[in-house]
KEKEBA-562745 format. One line per 2 residues: number of its first residue (from 0); for each residue x, y, z of C-alpha. Coordinates in nm, 3 decimals, m for minus. Example, Ala and Ser with C-alpha at 12.3 -4.5 7.8 and 13.67 -1.06 7.14 Angstrom:
2
0> 1.230,m0.450,0.780; 1.367,m0.106,0.714;
END
This chain:
382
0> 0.000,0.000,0.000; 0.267,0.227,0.115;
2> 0.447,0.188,m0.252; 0.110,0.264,m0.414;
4> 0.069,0.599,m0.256; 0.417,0.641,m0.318;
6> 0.356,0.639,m0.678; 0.042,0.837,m0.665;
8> 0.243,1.105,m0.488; 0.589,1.115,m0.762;
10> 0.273,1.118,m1.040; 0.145,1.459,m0.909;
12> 0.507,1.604,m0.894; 0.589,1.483,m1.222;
14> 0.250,1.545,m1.406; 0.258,1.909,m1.385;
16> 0.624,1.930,m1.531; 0.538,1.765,m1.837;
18> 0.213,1.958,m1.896; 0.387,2.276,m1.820;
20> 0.660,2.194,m2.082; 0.679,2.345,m2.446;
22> 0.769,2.195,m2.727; 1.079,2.416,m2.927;
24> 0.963,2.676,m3.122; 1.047,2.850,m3.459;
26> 1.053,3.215,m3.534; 1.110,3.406,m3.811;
28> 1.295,3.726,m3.786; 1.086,3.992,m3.935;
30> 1.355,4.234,m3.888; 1.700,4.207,m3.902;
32> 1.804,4.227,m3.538; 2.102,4.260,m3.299;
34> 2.203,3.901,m3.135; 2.335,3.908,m2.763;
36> 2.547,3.694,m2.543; 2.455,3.861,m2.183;
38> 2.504,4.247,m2.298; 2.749,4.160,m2.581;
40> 2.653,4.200,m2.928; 2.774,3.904,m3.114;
42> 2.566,3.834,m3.392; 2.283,3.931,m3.650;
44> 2.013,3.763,m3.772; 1.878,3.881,m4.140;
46> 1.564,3.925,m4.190; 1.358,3.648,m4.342;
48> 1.572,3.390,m4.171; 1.411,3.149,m3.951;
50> 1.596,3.006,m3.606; 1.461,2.759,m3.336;
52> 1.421,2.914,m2.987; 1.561,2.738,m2.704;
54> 1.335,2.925,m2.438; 1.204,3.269,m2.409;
56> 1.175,3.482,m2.083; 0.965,3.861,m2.090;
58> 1.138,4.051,m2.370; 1.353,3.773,m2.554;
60> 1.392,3.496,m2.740; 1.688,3.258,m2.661;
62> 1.842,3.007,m2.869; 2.219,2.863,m2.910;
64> 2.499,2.983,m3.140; 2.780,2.729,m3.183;
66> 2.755,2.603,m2.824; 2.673,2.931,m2.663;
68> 2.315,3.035,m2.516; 2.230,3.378,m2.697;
70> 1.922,3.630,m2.706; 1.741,3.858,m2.955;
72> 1.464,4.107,m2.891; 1.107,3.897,m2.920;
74> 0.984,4.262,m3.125; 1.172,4.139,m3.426;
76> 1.013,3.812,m3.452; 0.715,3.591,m3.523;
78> 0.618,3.236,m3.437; 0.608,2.987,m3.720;
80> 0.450,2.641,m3.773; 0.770,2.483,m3.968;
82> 0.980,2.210,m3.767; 1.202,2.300,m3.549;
84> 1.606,2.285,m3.603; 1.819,2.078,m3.376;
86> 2.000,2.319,m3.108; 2.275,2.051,m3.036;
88> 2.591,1.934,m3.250; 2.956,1.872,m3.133;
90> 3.150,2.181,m3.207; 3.510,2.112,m3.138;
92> 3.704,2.398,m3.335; 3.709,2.714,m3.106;
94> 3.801,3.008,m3.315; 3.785,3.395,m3.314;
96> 3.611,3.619,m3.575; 3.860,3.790,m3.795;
98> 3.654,4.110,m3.909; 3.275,4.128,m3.903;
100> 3.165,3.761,m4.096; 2.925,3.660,m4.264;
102> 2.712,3.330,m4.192; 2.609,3.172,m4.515;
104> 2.366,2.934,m4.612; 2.548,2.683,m4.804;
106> 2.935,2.616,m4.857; 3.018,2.852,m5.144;
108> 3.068,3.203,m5.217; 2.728,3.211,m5.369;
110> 2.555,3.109,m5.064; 2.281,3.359,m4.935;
112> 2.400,3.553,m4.631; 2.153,3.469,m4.323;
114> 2.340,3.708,m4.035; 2.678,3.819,m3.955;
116> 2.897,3.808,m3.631; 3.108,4.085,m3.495;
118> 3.429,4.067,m3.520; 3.664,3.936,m3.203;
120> 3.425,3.752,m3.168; 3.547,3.382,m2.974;
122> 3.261,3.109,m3.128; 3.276,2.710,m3.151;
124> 3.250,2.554,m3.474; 3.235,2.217,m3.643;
126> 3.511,2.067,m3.862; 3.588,2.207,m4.174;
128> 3.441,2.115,m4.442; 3.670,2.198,m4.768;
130> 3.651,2.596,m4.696; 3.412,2.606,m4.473;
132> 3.307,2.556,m4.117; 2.969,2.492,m4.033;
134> 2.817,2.655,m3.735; 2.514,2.568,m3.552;
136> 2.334,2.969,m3.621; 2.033,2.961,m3.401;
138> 1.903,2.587,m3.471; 1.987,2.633,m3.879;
140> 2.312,2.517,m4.008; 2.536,2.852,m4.137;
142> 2.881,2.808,m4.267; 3.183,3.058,m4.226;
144> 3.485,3.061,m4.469; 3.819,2.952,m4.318;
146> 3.966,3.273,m4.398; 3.748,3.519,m4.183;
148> 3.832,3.334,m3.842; 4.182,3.265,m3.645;
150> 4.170,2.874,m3.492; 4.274,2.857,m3.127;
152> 4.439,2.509,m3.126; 4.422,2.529,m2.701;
154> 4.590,2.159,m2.576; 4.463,1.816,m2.723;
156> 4.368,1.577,m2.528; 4.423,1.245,m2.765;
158> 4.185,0.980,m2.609; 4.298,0.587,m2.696;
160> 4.182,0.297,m2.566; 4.328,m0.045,m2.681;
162> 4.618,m0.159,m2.929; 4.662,m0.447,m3.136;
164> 4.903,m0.589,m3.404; 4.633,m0.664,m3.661;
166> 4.269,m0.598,m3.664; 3.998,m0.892,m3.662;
168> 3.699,m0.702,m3.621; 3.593,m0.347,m3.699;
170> 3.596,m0.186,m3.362; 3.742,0.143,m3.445;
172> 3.849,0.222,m3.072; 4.110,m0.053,m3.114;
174> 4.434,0.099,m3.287; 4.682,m0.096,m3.482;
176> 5.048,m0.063,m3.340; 5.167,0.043,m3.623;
178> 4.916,0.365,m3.641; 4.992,0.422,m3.300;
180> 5.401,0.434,m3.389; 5.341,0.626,m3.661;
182> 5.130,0.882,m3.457; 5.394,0.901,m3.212;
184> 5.675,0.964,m3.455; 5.499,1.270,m3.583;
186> 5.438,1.425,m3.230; 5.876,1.399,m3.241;
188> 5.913,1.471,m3.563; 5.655,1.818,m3.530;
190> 5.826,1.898,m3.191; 5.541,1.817,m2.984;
192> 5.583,1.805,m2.570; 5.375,1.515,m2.407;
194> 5.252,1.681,m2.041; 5.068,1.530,m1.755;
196> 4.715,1.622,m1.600; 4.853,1.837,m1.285;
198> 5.070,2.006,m1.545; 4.763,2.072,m1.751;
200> 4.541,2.167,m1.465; 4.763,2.458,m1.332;
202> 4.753,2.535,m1.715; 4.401,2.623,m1.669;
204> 4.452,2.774,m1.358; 4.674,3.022,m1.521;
206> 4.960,2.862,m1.256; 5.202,2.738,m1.544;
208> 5.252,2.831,m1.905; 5.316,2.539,m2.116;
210> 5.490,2.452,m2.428; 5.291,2.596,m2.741;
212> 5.267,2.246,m2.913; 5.189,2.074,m2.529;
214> 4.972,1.738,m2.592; 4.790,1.497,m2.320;
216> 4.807,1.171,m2.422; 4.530,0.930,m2.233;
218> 4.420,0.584,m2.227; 4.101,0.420,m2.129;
220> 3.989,0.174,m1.936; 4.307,m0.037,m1.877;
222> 4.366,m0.251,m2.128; 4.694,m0.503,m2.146;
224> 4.780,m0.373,m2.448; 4.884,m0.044,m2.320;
226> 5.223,m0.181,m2.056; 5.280,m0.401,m2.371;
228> 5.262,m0.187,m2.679; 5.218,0.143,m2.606;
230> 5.469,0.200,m2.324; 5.807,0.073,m2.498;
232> 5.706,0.326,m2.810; 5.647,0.590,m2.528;
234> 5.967,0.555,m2.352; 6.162,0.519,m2.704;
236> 5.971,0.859,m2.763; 6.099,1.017,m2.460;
238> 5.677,1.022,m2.399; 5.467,1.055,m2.123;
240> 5.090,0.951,m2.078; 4.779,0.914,m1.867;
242> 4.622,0.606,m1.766; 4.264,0.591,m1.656;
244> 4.180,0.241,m1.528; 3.876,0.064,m1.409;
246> 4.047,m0.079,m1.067; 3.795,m0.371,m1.068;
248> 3.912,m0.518,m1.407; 4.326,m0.496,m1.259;
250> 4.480,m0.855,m1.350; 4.177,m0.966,m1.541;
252> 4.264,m1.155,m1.892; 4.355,m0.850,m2.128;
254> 4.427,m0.626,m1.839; 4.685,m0.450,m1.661;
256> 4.818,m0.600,m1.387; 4.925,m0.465,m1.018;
258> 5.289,m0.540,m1.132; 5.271,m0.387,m1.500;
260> 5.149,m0.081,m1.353; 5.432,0.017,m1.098;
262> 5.689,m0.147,m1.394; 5.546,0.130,m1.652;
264> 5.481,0.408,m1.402; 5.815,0.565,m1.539;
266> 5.571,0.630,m1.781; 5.242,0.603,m1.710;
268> 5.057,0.799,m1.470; 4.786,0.626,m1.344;
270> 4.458,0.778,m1.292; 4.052,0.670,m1.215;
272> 3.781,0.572,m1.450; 3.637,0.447,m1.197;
274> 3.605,0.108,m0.955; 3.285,m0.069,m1.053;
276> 3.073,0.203,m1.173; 3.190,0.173,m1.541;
278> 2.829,0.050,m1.670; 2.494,0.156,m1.756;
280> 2.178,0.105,m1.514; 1.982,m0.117,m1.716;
282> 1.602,m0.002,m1.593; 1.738,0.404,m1.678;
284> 1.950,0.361,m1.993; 2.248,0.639,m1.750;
286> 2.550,0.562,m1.667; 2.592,0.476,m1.325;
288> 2.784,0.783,m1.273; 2.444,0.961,m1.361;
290> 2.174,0.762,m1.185; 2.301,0.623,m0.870;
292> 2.398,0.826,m0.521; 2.585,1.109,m0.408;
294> 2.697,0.817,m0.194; 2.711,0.555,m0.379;
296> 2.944,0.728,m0.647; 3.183,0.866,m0.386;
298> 3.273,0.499,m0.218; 3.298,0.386,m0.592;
300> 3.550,0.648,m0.681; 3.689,0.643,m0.343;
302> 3.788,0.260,m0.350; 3.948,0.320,m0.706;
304> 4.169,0.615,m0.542; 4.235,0.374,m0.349;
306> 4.311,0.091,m0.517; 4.592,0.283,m0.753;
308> 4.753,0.450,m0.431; 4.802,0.113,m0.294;
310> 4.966,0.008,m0.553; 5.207,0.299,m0.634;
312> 5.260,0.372,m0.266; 5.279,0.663,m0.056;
314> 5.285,0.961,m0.193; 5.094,0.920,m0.511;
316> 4.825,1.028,m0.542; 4.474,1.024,m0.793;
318> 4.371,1.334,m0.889; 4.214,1.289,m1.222;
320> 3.929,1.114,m1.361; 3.765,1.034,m1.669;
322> 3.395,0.947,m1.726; 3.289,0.577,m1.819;
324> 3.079,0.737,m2.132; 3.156,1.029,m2.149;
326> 2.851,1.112,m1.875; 2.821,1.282,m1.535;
328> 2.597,1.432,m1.282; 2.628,1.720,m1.028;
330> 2.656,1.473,m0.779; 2.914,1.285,m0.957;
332> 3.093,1.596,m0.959; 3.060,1.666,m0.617;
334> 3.192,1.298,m0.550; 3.499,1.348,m0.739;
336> 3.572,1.691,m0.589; 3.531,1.472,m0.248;
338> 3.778,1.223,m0.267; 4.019,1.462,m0.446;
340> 4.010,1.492,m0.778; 4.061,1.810,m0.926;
342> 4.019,1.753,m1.309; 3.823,1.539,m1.549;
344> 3.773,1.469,m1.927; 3.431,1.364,m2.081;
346> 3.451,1.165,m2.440; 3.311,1.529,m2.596;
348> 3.534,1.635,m2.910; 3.772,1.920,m2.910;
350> 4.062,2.048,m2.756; 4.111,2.192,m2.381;
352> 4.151,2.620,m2.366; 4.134,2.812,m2.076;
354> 3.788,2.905,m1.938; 3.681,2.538,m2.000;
356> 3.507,2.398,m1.724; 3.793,2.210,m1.529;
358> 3.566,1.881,m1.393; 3.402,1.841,m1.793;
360> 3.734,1.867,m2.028; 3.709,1.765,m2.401;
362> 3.931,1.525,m2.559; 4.009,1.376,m2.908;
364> 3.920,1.072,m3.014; 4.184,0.865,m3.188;
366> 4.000,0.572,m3.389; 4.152,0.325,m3.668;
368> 4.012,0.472,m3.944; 4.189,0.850,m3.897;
370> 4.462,0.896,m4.163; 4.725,1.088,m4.048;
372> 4.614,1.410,m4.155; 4.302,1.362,m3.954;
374> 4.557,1.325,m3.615; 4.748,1.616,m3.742;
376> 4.431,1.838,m3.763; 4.306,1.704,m3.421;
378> 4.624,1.832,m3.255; 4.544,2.154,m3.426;
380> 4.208,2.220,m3.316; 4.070,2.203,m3.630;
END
């Protein structure tokens, strides 16, 4: 009885949320009008152009440039029946407006203008595409010639996972050795300084300036193939990288064991990615890291702090974390901030500047089917 009033009760909280919420609108700007991050002028929208509104409070309409929330004047615009765009996209290139651009429709230098942005003015983009970026322009897809912005390249963050000598299936996380030599020879060759997660944190914090071409190199989950493979092409490399294991899975079959880790921590530093919590709850499709306690989360990241200490020995100690998925919660972040760690990557693609949010850091995916331009262009923000 007491777990059928319980429902009854969580029905009348929820029911009025989902009645109460609106569906995204679309609006049609029936005067060109002045675009607004807080009290900056960033952008214009044309008349005639149509964007999809993310929410709208008293005197504006908000919606999303790139990744950033935005604002125009509700005066200047009228609701319209068409479908709404899509306000989300991964934007990894961070650059800054040259002059006063122009957002085009299409790819080409015929394409119709549909706004502008101010110059200086800092935006995220998508990857090129031949001349062009494309740029998420109030829920329509605009594109920006390379020429009119300057690329902030900021720090990569290359994300790996496992190695192999040949491929027998077509999971693209798993990187042939001979990729992963190949990739390393060109960080040498290009003058490129490998740099650990404290040195990239006081980075951030402004405490340290850094190489200009500074790279992060991290691993995933813990996989045998990195004390095997990836550390003697390291060390030949005069490399350093990052480590985040799932302490549970140490000295499983295909994983690293106690003694591989203190005989590659010359190397390696080793960092969490959690104890047991690296799974999805099956009845919420979130990661654990997203649906389970405050509590819960902090003795799970706790006992994988734990785990690597004991290992290494006094005085190392974990202080950064990456997220099984990619996904967090506030609490998560709380829990991490608890038991010490200080910085942490999601699976979200681009490269690291300062004024990212320190406990949700991007990083760039390194898969088997990149060529090696690809990898050069992911060091390079672009």
């Amino acid at each position: 009885m007491k777990k059928v009033i319980y429902f009854i009760v969580l029905l009348l909280f929820i029911a009025p949320a989902t009645i109460q919420a609106k569906s995204p609108l679309t609006v049609s700007i029936t005067e060109t009008t002045p675009v607004y991050k807080e009290a900056q002028k960033v952008a214009v929208f044309n008349k005639g152009t149509s964007h999809t509104i993310l929410k709208e409070s008293d005197r504006y309409y908000h919606t999303v440039i790139g990744n950033e929330e935005v604002k125009f004047s509700k005066k200047r615009a009228k609701v319209k029946k068409d479908t709404p765009g899509s306000l989300k996209g991964a934007h990894p290139v961070k650059a800054t407006t040259i002059k006063r651009v122009s957002i085009l429709h299409s790819p080409s230098k015929q394409g119709k203008e549909i706004g502008q942005l101010q110059p200086n003015t800092t935006i995220d983009l998508q990857r090129a595409k031949g001349d062009y970026y494309p740029i998420n322009f109030g829920g329509k897809t605009g594109y920006i010639h390379k020429n009119d912005v300057h690329v902030d390249a900021g720090i990569p963050v290359l994300m790996y996972h496992d190695l192999t000598k040949v491929k027998t299936d077509d999971n693209v996380s798993v990187l042939e050795i001979s990729k992963f030599e190949e990739q390393m020879r060109y960080l040498k060759k290009n003058g490129w300084t490998t740099i650990t997660t404290e040195q990239l944190e006081l980075w951030l914090r402004r405490q340290l300036e850094l190489p200009k071409k500074s790279v992060l190199i991290t691993f995933d989950d813990g996989y045998e193939s990195i004390t095997e493979f990836a550390y003697p092409i390291l060390k030949q490399n005069g490399f350093q990288a990052t480590s985040f294991l799932i302490t549970s899975r140490i000295g499983r079959p295909g994983m690293v064991s106690a003694e591989s880790i203190q005989a590659t921590a010359d190397v390696f530093e080793y960092q969490s990615h959690t104890h047991r919590f690296h799974m999805f709850n099956s009845l919420t499709n979130l990661s654990f890291l997203q649906s389970e306690s405050y509590f819960a989360i902090m003795m799970d990241l706790k006992e994988a702090n734990d785990t690597i200490e004991d290992i290494l020995g006094s005085p190392y100690k974990v202080t950064a974390h990456a997220y099984p998925y990619g996904k967090y919660s506030i609490d998560a972040i709380n829990a991490l901030q608890d038991v010490g760690i200080s910085i942490a990557f999601t699976i979200d693609e681009g490269n690291v500047h300062r004024g990212d949010p320190i406990m949700s850091l991007q990083r760039q995916r390194v898969h088997s089917s990149m060529s090696l331009t690809d990898f050069a262009n992911k060091l390079n923000g672009k």
